[in-house]
BAROFI-475184 format. One line per field, with one value per residue (C-alpha): residue number from 1; residue in one letter; x, z negated, y. Coordinates in steps of 0.02 Angstrom, whole numbers. Example, Ala and Ser with C-alpha at 12.3 -4.5 7.8 and 13.67 -1.06 7.14 Angstrom:
REM BAROFI-475184
num <- 1_2
residu <- A_S
east <- 615_684
up <- -390_-357
north <- -225_-53
//
This chain:
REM BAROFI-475184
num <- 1_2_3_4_5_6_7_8_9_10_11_12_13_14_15_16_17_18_19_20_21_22_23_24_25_26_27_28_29_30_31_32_33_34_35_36_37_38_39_40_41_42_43_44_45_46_47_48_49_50_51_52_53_54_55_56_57_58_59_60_61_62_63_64_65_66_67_68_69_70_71_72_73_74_75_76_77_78_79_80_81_82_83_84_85_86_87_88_89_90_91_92_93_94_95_96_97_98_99_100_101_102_103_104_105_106_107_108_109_110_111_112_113_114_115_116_117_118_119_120_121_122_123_124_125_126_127_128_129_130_131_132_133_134_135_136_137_138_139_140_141_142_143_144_145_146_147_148_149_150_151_152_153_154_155_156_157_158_159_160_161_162_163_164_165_166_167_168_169_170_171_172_173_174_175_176_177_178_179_180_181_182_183_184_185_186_187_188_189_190_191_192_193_194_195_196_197_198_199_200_201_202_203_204_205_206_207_208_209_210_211_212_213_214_215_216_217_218_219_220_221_222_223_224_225_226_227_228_229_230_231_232_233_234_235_236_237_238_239_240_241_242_243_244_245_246_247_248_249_250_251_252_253_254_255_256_257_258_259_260_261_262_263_264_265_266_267_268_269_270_271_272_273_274_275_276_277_278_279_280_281_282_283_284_285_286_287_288_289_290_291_292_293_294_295_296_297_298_299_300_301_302_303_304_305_306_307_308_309_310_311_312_313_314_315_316_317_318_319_320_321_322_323_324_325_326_327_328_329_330_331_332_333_334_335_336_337_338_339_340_341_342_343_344_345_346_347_348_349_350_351_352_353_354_355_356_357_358_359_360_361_362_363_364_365_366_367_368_369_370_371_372_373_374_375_376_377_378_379_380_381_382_383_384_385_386_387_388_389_390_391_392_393_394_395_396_397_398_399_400_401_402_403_404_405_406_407_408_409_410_411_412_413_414_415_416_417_418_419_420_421_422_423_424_425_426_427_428_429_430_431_432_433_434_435_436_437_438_439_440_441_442_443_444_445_446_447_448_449_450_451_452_453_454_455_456_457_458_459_460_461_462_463_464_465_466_467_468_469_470_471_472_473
residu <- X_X_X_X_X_X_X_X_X_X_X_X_X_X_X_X_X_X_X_X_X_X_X_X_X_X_X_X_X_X_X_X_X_X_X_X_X_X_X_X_X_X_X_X_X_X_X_X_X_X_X_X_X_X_X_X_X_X_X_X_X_X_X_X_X_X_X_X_X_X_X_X_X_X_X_X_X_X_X_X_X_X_X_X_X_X_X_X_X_X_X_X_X_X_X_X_X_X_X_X_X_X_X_X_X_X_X_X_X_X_X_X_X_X_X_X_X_X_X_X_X_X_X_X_X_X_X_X_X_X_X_X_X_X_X_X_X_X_X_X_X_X_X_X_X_X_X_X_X_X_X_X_X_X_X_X_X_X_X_X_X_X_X_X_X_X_X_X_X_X_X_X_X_X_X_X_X_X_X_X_X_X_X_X_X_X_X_X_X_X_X_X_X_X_X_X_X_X_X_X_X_X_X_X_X_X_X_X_X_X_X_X_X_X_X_X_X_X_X_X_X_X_X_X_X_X_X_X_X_X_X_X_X_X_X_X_X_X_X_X_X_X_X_X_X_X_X_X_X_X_X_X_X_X_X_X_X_X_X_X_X_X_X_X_X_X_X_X_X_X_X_X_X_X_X_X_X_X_X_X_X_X_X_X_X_X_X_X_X_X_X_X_X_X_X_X_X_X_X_X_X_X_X_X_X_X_X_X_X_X_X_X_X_X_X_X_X_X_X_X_X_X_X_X_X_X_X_X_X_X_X_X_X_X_X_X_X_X_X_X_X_X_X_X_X_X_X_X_X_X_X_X_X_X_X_X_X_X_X_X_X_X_X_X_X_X_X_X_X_X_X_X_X_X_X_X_X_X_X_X_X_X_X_X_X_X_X_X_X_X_X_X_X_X_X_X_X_X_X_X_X_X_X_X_X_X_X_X_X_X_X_X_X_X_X_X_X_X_X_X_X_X_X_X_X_X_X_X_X_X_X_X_X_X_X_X_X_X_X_X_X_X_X_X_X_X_X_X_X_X_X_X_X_X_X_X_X_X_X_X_X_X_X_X_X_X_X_X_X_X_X_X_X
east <- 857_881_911_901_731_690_772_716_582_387_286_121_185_228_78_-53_46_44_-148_-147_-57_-146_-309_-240_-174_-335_-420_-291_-410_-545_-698_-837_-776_-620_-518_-469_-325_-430_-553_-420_-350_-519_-536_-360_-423_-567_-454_-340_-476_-563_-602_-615_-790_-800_-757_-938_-972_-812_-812_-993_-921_-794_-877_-992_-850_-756_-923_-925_-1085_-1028_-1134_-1101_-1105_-987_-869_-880_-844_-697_-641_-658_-533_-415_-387_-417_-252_-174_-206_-159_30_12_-28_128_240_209_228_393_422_367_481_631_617_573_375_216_135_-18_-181_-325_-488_-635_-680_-801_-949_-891_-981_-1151_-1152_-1227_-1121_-1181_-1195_-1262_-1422_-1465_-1532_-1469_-1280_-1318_-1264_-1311_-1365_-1214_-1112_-1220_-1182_-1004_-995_-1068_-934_-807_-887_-895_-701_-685_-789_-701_-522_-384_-342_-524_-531_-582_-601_-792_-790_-681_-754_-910_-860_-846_-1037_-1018_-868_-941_-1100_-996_-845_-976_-1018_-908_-950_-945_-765_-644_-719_-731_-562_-487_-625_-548_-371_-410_-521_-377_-235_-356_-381_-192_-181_-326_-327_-288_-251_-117_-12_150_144_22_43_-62_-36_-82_-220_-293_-277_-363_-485_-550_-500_-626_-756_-751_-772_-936_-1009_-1110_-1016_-858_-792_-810_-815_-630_-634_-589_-582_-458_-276_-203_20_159_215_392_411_539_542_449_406_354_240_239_141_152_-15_-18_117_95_200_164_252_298_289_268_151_136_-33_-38_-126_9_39_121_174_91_156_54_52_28_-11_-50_-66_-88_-114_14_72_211_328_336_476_614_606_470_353_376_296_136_113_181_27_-69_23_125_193_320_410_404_499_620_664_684_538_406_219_94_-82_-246_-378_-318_-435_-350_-417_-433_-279_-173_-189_-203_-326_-203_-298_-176_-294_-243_-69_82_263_360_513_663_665_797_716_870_848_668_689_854_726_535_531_545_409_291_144_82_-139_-232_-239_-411_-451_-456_-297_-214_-93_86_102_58_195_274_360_481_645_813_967_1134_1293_1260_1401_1361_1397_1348_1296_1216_1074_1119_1146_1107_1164_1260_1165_1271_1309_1133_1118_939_906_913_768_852_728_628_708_647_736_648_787_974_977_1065_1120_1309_1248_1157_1314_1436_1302_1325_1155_978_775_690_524_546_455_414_413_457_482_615_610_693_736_681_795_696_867_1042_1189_1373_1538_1589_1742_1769_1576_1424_1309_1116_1048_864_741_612_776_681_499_479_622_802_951_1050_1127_1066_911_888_943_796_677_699_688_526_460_483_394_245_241_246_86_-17_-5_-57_-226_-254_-255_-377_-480_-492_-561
up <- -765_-867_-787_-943_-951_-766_-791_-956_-951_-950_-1092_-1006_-847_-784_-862_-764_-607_-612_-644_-473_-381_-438_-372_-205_-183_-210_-74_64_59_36_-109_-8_-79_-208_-268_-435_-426_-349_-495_-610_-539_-533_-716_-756_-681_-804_-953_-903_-923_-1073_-1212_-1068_-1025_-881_-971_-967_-781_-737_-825_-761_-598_-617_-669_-502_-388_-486_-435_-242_-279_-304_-220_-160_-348_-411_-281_-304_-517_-454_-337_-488_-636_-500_-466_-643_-673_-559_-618_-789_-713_-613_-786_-879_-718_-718_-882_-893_-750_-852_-991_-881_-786_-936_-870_-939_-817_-741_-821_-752_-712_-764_-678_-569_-554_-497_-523_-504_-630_-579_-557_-562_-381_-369_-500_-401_-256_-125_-30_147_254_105_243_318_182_133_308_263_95_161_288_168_50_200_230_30_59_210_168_266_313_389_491_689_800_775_589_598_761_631_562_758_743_573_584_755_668_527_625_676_508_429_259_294_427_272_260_427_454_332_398_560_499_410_534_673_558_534_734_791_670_723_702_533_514_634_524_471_337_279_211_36_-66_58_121_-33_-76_96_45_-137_-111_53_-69_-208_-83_-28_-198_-197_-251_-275_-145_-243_-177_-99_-94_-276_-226_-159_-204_-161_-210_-164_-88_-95_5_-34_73_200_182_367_395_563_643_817_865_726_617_471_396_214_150_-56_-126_-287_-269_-396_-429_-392_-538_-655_-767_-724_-578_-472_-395_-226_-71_107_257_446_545_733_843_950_1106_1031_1161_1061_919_845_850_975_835_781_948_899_737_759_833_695_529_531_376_480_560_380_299_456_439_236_192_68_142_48_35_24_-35_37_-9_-121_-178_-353_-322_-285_-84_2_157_282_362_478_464_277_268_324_308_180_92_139_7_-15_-57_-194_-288_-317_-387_-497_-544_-551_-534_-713_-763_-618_-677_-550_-521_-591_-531_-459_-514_-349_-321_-468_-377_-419_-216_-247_-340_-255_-409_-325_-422_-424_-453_-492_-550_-472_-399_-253_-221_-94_-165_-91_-23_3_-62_-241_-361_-527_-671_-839_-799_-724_-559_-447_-285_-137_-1_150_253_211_303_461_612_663_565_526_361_379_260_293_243_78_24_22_-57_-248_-261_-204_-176_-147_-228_-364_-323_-375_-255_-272_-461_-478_-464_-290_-233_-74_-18_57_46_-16_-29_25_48_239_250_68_85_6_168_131_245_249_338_395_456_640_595_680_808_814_899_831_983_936_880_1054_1140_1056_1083_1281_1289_1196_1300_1462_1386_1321_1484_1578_1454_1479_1657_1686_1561_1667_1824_1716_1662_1847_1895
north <- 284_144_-15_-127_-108_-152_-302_-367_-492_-427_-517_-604_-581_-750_-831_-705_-734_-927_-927_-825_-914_-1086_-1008_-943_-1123_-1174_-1076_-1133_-1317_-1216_-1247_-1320_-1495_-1457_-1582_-1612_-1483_-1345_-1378_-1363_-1193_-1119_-1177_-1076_-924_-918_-967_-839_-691_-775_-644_-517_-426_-551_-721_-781_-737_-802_-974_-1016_-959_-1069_-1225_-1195_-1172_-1337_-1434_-1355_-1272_-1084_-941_-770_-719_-844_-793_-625_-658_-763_-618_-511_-619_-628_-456_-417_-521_-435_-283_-301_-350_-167_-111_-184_-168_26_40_-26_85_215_202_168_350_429_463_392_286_340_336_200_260_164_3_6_-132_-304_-494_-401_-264_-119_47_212_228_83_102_266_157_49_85_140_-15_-120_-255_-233_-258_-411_-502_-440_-535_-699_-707_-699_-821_-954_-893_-966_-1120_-1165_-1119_-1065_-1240_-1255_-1081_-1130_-976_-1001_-948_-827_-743_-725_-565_-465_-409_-355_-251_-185_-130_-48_54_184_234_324_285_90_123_80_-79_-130_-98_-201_-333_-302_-315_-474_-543_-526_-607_-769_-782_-771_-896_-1028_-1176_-1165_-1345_-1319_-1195_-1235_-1098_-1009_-835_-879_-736_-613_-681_-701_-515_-488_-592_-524_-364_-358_-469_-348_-203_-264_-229_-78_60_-20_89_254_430_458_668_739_925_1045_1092_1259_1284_1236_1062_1016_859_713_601_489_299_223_89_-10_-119_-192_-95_55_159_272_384_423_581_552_757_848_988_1145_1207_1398_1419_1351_1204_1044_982_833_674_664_580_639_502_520_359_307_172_103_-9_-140_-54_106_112_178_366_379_317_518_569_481_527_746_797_750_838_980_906_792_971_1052_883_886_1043_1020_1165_1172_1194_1323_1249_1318_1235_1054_910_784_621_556_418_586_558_729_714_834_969_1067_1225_1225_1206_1345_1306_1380_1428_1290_1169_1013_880_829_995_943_791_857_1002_952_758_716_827_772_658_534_542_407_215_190_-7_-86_-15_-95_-222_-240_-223_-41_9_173_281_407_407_503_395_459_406_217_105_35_-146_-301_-449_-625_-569_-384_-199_-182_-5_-41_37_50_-134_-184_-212_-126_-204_-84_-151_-107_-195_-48_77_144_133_292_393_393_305_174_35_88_265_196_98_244_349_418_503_441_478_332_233_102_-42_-213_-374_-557_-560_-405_-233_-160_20_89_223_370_496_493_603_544_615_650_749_806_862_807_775_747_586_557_424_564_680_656_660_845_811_824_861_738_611_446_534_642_469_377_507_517_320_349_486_382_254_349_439_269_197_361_359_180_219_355_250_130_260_342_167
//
């Protein structure tokens, strides 16, 4: 991989990010009654996407929001230049990325309808839950007027009936979660006046990302078919929260009817009590994907007609999965990584956040500098997020440092590119010993692994016996 190019400068970039920023700045006051800084922000977000498609809808957007008079529409258009901005850094970011590794970045499907245009789905008739959605979108336009300065438990309690009426539905339950999600950040943080910081950039993203969603058909169909091969895993990435945990499984998959391999993803999630971690998240999330044993055990799965979605995710079905031949996750990626090509970008999902490209990296020097690990490439140094790392496995950062070979996802935060290590090889004893983060997922015998695991157990056992006693009540 070539480091130069991760670390020259992107052309653009900077500019698009500062007009983001400036407009997430201006939604922490809020645009009921902007000042002349918010007006000016709002202005910059229109200039920025001037000689776009949406440059007209935008600017009189803007000029409505400048004069505190904006409406659902004009919110939604604002919603709209800001993630187009951010999707045209995605766009140069993976790009870059692209050339670097030596594989063309993905291709980007079509944009859906946004700041009122109709979609396909949309001209066929009106979404299901269209009401619902409606109700959803005012909410989140008040959320803009007020800003997150202004939030009181009383606004922000606004969106419970909404996402109540939605979570039954399944075709409205992606929504309401992220309502949910969003809805629960902004009330653990009321009053908002009262914040000493206030987390601006994501809450913003929360907040147009859930806007643009309540567009009819933004969502898009999720199901693109079925797959039926081979899936050679390599390696997990783990997500926790203090009340859920997913573990997303990064694979290339070869299509049993020949031709090139795929770049896919795999994910399983669960919710959780905040006294669950460590390995014991495993013991949530085994029963649901057989995957986790097959990537413990380092074997390939064969599947049969598995549904996969456009953006390359596979929706696991146990029923259509068997494990396979044993398959080492570092001979895939020496073997079949380079030729893999990664699914298509679906629009809403074009957020430099997003960026996941597994990598194989060789050859490195490993070195600590102020602020942590980083790996020397021909004289340019790559970031190694540590923070990353699960402490539901045996990577370690001791283990990444002494390391000379490594799977892991290239990704982009804070204004550099950063490595999150997923595997490595290192040298114990005069031989090369593999170490990966999902080396428990299906269970282990290892001792600090089997130690973590019992802890775990007790407390799981513990947890389901007292919701039994509630339940019995």
């Amino acid at each position: 991989m070539r480091g130069d190019l991760l670390a020259d400068p992107v052309e653009g970039l900077d500019e698009a990010l500062a007009a983001v920023d400036a407009f997430d700045g201006a939604l922490v006051a809020g645009l009921l009654r902007p000042g002349a800084a918010q007006a000016a922000a709002v202005a910059g977000l229109a200039e920025a996407v001037a000689g776009t498609p949406l440059a007209a809808r935008v600017a009189e957007a803007a000029e409505r929001a400048a004069a505190g008079a904006a409406g659902e529409d004009h919110f939604v258009a604002l919603a709209a230049a800001r993630s187009a901005l951010l999707g045209s850094v995605h766009d140069a970011l993976a790009q870059r990325v692209g050339e670097a590794v030596g594989r063309p970045a993905p291709e980007v499907e079509s944009s859906p309808a946004v700041a009122g245009e109709k979609s396909a789905a949309a001209a066929s008739g009106p979404e299901h839950g269209a009401n619902l959605l409606a109700a959803a979108r005012s909410w989140l336009c008040d959320l803009a007027r007020s800003g997150w300065r202004g939030i009181g438990h009383e606004l922000v309690a606004g969106a419970a009936p909404v996402v109540s009426a939605m979570l039954p539905d399944p075709g409205l339950r992606r929504r309401a979660t992220l309502l949910d999600g969003f809805a629960a950040e902004l009330a653990a943080s009321c009053p908002g006046a009262t914040l000493e910081q206030v987390p601006v950039r994501r809450w913003a993203d929360l907040w147009s990302r859930a806007l643009l969603l309540t567009v009819p058909g933004s969502a898009g169909e999720r199901s693109d078919g079925t797959v039926t091969g081979r899936l050679l895993p390599l390696g997990v990435d783990v997500q926790e929260h203090a009340t859920a945990v997913q573990a997303q499984v990064h694979a290339v998959f070869e299509p049993a009817e020949g031709g090139a391999p795929r770049l896919v993803r795999a994910g399983v999630s669960a919710p959780k009590p905040d006294t669950v971690v460590g390995a014991g998240l495993w013991q949530l999330l085994r029963p649901r994907m057989s995957l986790l044993g097959a990537v413990s055990e380092g074997r390939s799965m064969e599947l049969d007609a598995m549904p996969v979605t456009a953006e390359g995710d596979l929706v696991w079905d146990d029923e259509r999965a068997r494990a396979g031949e044993p398959a080492d996750p570092f001979a895939t990626a020496r073997v079949r990584l380079s030729a893999a090509t990664a699914a298509p970008v679906v629009p809403l999902d074009r957020h430099p956040v997003r960026i996941a490209v597994p990598v194989l990296l060789e050859g490195y020097a490993a070195h600590s500098e102020e602020g942590g690990l980083a790996f020397d490439l021909a004289g340019r140094p790559l970031a190694v997020d540590t923070d990353r790392m699960p402490a539901a496995g045996p990577l370690t950062p001791e283990a990444v440092a002494a390391s000379h070979a490594c799977v892991g996802l290239l990704r982009w935060d804070a204004g550099e590119f950063l490595l999150q290590p997923l595997a490595v090889e290192t040298t114990v004893r005069k031989k090369t010993v593999a170490v990966h983060a999902g080396a428990w997922a299906g269970g282990t015998t290892d001792k600090a692994g089997v130690r973590a695991e019992k802890a775990a157990t007790d407390a799981v056992a513990v947890l389901r016996e007292r919701a039994g006693r509630l339940l019995r009540k």
